[in-house]
Every structure is written in structure tokens, then in C-alpha cells.
C-alpha positions as CSV (number, residue, x, y, z in Angstrom):
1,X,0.0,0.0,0.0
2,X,1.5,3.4,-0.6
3,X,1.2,5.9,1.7
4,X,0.5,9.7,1.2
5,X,2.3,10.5,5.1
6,X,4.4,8.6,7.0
7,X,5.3,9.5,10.7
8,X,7.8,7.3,12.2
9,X,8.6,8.1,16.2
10,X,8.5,11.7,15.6
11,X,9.7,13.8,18.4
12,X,9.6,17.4,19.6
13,X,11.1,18.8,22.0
14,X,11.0,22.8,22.9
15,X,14.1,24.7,25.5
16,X,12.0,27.1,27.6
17,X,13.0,29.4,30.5
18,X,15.1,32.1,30.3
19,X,18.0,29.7,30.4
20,X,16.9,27.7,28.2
21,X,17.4,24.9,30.5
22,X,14.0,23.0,31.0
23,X,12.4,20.6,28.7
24,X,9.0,20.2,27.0
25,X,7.9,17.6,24.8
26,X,5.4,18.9,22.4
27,X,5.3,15.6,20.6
28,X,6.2,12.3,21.5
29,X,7.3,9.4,19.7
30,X,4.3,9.6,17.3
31,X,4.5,6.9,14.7
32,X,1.4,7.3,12.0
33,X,0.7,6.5,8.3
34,X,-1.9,8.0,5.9
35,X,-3.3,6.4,2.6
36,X,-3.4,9.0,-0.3
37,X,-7.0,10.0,-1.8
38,X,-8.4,10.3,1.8
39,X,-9.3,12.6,4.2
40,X,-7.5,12.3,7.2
41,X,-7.8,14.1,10.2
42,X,-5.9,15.3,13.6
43,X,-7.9,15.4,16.6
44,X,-6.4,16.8,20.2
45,X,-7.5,19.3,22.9
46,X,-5.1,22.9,22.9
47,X,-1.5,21.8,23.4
48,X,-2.0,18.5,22.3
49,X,0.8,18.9,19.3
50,X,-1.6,19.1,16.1
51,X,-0.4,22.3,14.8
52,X,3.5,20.7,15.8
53,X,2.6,18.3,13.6
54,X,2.3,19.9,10.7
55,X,4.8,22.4,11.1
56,X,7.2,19.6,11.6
57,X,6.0,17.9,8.1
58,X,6.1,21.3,6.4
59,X,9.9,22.0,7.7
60,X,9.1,25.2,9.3
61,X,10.6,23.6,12.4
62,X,12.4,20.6,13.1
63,X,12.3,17.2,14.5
64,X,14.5,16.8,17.9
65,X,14.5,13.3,16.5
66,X,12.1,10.2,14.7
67,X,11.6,11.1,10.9
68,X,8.8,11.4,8.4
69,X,8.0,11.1,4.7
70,X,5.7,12.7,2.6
71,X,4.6,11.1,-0.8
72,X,7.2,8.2,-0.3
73,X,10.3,11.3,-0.1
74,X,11.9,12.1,3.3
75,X,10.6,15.8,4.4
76,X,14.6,17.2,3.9
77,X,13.6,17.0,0.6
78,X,12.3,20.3,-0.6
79,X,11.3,19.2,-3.5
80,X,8.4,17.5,-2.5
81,X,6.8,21.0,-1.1
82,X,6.0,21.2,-5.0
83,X,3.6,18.5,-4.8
84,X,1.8,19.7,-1.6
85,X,-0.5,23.3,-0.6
86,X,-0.4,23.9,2.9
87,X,-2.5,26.7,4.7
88,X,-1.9,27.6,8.5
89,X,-4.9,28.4,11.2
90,X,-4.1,32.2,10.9
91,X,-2.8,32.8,7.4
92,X,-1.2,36.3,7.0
93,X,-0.5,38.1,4.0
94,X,0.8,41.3,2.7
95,X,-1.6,43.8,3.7
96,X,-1.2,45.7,0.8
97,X,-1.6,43.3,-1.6
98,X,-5.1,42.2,-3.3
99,X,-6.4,38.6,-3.0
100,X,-6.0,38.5,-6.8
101,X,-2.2,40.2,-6.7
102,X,-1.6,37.5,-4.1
103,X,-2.5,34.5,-6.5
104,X,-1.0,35.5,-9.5
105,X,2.6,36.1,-7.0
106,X,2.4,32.2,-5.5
107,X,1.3,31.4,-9.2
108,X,5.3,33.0,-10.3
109,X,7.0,31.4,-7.4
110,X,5.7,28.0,-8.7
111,X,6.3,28.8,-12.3
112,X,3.1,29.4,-13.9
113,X,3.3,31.5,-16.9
114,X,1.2,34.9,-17.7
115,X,-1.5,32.7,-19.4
116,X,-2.0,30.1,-16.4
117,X,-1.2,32.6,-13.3
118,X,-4.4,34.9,-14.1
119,X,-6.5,31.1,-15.0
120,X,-5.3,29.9,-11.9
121,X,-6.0,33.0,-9.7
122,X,-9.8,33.2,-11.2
123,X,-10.1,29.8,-10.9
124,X,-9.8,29.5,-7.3
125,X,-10.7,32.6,-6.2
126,X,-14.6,31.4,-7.2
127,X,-13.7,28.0,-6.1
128,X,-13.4,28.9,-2.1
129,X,-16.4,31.8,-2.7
130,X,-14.4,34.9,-2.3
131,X,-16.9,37.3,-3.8
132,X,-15.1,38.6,-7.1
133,X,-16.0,42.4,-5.6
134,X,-13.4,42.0,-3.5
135,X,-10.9,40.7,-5.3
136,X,-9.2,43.9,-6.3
137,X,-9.2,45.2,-2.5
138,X,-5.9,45.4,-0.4
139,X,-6.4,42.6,2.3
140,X,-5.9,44.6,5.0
141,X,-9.9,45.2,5.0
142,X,-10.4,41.4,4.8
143,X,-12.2,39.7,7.7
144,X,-10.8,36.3,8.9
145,X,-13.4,34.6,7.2
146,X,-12.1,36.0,3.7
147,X,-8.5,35.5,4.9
148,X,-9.0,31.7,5.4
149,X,-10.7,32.1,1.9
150,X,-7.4,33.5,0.7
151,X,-5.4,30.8,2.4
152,X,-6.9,27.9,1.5
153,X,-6.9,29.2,-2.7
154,X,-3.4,29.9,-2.6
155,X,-2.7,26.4,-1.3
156,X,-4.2,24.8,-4.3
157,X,-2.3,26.8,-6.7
158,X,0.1,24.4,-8.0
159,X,-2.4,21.4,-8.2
160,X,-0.9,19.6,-5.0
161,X,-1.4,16.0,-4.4
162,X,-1.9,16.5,-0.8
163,X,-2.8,19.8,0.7
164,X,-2.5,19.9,5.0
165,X,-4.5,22.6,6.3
166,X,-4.6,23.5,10.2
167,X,-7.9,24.3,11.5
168,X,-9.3,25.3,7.8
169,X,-13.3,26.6,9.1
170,X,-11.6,29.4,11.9
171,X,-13.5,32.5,11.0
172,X,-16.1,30.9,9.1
173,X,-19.7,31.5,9.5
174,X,-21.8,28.3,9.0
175,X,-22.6,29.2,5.4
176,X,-18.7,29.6,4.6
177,X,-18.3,26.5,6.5
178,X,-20.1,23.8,4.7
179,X,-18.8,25.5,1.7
180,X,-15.5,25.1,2.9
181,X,-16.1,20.9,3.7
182,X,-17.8,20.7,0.1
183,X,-14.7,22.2,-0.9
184,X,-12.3,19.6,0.8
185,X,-14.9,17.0,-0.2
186,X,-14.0,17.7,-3.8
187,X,-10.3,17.4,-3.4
188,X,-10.6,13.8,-2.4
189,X,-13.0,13.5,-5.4
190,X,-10.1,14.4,-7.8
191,X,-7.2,12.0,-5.7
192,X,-6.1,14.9,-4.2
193,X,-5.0,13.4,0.2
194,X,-6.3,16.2,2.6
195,X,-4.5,15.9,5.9
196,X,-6.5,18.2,8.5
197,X,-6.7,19.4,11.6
198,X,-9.7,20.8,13.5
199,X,-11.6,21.5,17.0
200,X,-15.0,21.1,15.4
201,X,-15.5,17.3,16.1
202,X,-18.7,17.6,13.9
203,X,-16.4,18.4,10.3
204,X,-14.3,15.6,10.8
205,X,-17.1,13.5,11.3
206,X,-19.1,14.0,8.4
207,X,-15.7,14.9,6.2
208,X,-12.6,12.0,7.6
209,X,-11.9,8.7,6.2
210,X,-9.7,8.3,8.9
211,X,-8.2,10.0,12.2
212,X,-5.6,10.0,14.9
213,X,-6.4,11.4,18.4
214,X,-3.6,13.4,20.2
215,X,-3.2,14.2,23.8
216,X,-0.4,15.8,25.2
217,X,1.9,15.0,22.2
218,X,1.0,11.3,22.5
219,X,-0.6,9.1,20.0
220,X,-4.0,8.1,21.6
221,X,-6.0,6.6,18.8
222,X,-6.1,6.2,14.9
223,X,-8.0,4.3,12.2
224,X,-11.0,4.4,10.0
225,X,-13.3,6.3,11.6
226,X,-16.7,4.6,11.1
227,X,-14.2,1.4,12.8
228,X,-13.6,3.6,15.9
229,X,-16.8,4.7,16.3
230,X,-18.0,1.2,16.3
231,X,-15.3,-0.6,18.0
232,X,-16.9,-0.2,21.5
233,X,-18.2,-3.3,23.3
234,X,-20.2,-1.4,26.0
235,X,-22.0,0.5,23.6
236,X,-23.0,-2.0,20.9
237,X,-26.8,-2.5,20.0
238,X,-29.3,-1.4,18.6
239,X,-31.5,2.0,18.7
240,X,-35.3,1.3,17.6
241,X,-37.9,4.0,16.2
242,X,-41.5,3.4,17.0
243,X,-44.7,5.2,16.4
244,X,-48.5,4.3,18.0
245,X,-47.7,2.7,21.1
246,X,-47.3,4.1,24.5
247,X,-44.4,4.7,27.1
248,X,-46.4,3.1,29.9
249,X,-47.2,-0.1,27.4
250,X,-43.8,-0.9,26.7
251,X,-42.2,-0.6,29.8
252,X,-45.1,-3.1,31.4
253,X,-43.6,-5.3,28.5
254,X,-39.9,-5.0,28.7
255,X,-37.7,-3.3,30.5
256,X,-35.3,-1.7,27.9
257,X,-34.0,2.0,27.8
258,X,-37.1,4.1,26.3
259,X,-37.1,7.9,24.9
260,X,-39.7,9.7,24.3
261,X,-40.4,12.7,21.4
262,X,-43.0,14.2,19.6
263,X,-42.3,12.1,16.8
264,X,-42.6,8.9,18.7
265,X,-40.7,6.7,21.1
266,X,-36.7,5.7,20.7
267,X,-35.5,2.1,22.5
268,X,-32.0,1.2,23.0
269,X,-31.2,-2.5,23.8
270,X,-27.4,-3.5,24.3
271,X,-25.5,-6.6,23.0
272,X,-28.7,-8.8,22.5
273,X,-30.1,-9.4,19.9
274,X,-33.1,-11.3,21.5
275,X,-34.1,-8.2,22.6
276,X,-34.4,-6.3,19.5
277,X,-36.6,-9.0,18.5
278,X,-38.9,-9.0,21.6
279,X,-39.2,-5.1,21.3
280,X,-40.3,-5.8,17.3
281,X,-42.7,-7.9,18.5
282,X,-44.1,-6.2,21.3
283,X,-44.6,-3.1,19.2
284,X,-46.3,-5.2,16.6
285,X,-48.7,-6.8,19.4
286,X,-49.5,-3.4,21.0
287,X,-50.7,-1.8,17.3
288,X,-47.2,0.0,16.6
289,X,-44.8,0.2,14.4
290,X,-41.2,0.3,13.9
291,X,-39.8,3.0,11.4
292,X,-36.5,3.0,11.8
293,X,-33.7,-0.1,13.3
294,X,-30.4,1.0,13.0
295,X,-26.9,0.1,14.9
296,X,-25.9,2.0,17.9
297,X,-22.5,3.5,17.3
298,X,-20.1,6.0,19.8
299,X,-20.2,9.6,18.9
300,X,-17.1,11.0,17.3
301,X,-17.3,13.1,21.1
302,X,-17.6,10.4,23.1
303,X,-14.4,9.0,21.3
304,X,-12.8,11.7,21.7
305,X,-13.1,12.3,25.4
306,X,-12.9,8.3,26.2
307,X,-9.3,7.9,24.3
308,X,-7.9,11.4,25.4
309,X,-8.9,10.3,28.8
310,X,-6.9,6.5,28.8
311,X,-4.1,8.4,27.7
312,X,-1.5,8.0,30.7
313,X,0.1,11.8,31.3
């Protein structure tokens, strides 16, 4: 299998003091691997060493020791940055240059021509919604939503085969938000490996293939997400939608974990399948009916706070 990213006991280790003579590890030993053509995503609290993560793979600072490859080429390599976009959780930019000026610029440093800079620019520009009124003004009177519009165009600029972007919705409002996941949604439709990281649980859910859960620098979980979410023995089962029978009429029946709303009752039964069944029939005897049977799985949440939790400090 090749892999877009591999991590391989990567270690990060930061002097502090005036001295410079105490230690703290912002990432420890963390050993990962990510398929191309996915979306893969890096999940941790404040501190826990996502945005080291990338800056380590992006060489804007370096390992203390471990190593790492990107696209099957150790990072050293520069060369490889020509086959990846990257755009940080704060991008900054010239203030006195246009969104438009800004394009065709990272369009010259990656040797467009005249022709392809100004396709390019246009190109994108509409691709991440930046209204084309505002194209032509300096980005100093940008808000951080149009910044992170900015950023995450010029990181696509040279047709990358894997684009990392640190916390890509900051400063969105929820329109420019599921823009911006239809938008990363598309770049694994075209092959393109998107390796993100994010606080907002409910984007990685609906967007990841896969993710890895850092806490305090450590390595707490990774896989396929829809595996994680399921692979949780105290929470398997099944949760049942029912209409036309009664709270009081079921529980006289069964004793199972009952819900009520307006648009009918919700049962939960745990790890037996017996029980589903009983609940089915139940309903059917009592003049019911079941609309909806479907497998209980953990909340990307939930994972979240269990794994960071086991985590040993």
C-alpha cells in the first residue's frame, strides 16, 4: 500500500526558561501512516501537538529526533513542497496586496506562466467563494473569514497531491463552512490526500476517512473512523424508532432504555439481539410500528473524550 504520510517516532522537543534549560515535549514518539486519496484528520485538545505536527512535516521547524516522509520522499527533501499546498490556522499576507495580486505572485514562485497565473487566480478565487468584488481590495480590510478564503486558494495553486490545512473553518460563519467541507470534499473526489486538523468534532465526522487522536503529544488513537466509532463493546446494539404505542405499554412489557419525542418513542437494547426481537414484536402486538432499526454507534465526542482520557500523562 502506498502511503500519502508517513510519521515514524517523531519527536519534539521545545528549551524554555530564560536559560533555556527546561524541557517540554510537544510531541512524543508519534508513529502514523496516511493512505493518499483520503481525508485524514488530527484530533487533540489545545497543546496536544496538532499544529506541531504539521509544522514539523512542512519544515518550518524541526524534529528533535524520529523522521517522516511525505509522498514516499523524506521531508529534507524540498522538492516534495511542489507537490503539496499547505494553509496555517491564521494565514497572514501582505496587507497591501489584493487577493488577486496574491494568487498570481504564488502562481510566479511555482512557475506558472502569464497565461495560467491569471487562469489559476480566477479559478480559485470562485472555487473557495471569495466574492469577485473584492478581489481587487488590499487585504488589509479582509475579515478572517475572507483570509482563510485567501489561504486555503493559494494552497491549491500548484495542483498539490496532498494539501494539510490546520484548522481550515476558523473564522467561518456556518454558510462559509459547509462551503469550505464541500470544498475539501471535492479534493478527495479528484485523488487529491487532505490531511487536516480541527476543533470542530462535527467536520471531521461527516468529512474524515480516517483520524488519529492526540493528547499531550502522545498518540492516543487512529483508524477508519466509522471502525472507531463502532469498535466499542459497552456501547453495541441497537436503537429502535417506534410510532402508536405508549411509554407506559412498553415498559409493562420490557424493561429496555425508552425515549420519548414528539415524533414517537426511541429504545435502546445493548449486545442482545433477542431483545431487538422482543421489542419488534411487542410493538407489533400493542398496534405499533417500527420505522426505523439501525446500529448504535459512539459519537465522534464520546471518542474523543474516552481515548484522550486513557491516555497515561
Amino acid at each position: 500500500m502506498e502511503f500519502a504520510i508517513e510519521l515514524e517516532n517523531l519527536t519534539k522537543d521545545y528549551k524554555i526558561g530564560f536559560w533555556k534549560k527546561k524541557t517540554v515535549r510537544a510531541l512524543d514518539g508519534l508513529t502514523l501512516r496516511v493512505e493518499r486519496g483520503q481525508i485524514f484528520g488530527l484530533l487533540g485538545a489545545n497543546g496536544a501537538g496538532k499544529t506541531t505536527t504539521i509544522k514539523l512535516l512542512m519544515r518550518l521547524i524541526f524534529p528533535t529526533y524520529g523522521k517522516a516522509q511525505i509522498l514516499g520522499t523524506d521531508i529534507s527533501d524540498i522538492r516534495v513542497h511542489s507537490k503539496i499546498g499547505y494553509c496555517p490556522e491564521n494565514p497572514y499576507f501582505y496587507d497591501y496586496l489584493t487577493a488577486y495580486e496574491l494568487m498570481i505572485y504564488f502562481g510566479e514562485l511555482f512557475g506558472l506562466n502569464q497565461s495560467q497565473r491569471k487562469k489559476k487566480a480566477e479559478e480559485l478565487l470562485n472555487l473557495v467563494g471569495l466574492d469577485e468584488t473584492d478581489w481587487h481590495k488590499q487585504m488589509r480590510s479582509y475579515s478572517k473569514g475572507m483570509l482563510q478564503r485567501v489561504g486555503l486558494a493559494q494552497s491549491l495553486i500548484n495542483d498539490p497531491e496532498i494539501v494539510f490545512f490546520d484548522e481550515p473553518m476558523s473564522g467561518l460563519d456556518p454558510i462559509g463552512r459547509r462551503e469550505v467541507r464541500e470544498l475539501i470534499a471535492s479534493l478527495r473526489n479528484r485523488g487529491i490526500t487532505v490531511f487536516m486538523s480541527t476543533h470542530i468534532l462535527s467536520d471531521i465526522e461527516v468529512l474524515c476517512d480516517s483520524v488519529a487522536i492526540l493528547r499531550k503529544g502522545k498518540l492516543a488513537a487512529t483508524g477508519k473512523l466509522d471502525e472507531l466509532l463502532f469498535d466499542s463493546d459497552e456501547r453495541q446494539g441497537f436503537e429502535i424508532s417506534l410510532k402508536g404505542v405508549g411509554v407506559e405499554a412498553l415498559k409493562k412489557e420490557i424493561n429496555v432504555e425508552i425515549a420519548e419525542k414528539p415524533t414517537g418513542l426511541t429504545v435502546r437494547v445493548y449486545g442482545r439481539e433477542d431483545e431487538l426481537e422482543q421489542v419488534i414484536s411487542i410493538t407489533k402486538r400493542l398496534g405499533g410500528r417500527v420505522v426505523a432499526v439501525q446500529p448504535i454507534k459512539m459519537s465522534l465526542e464520546e471518542l474523543f473524550v474516552k481515548e484522550t482520557k486513557n491516555v497515561e500523562n
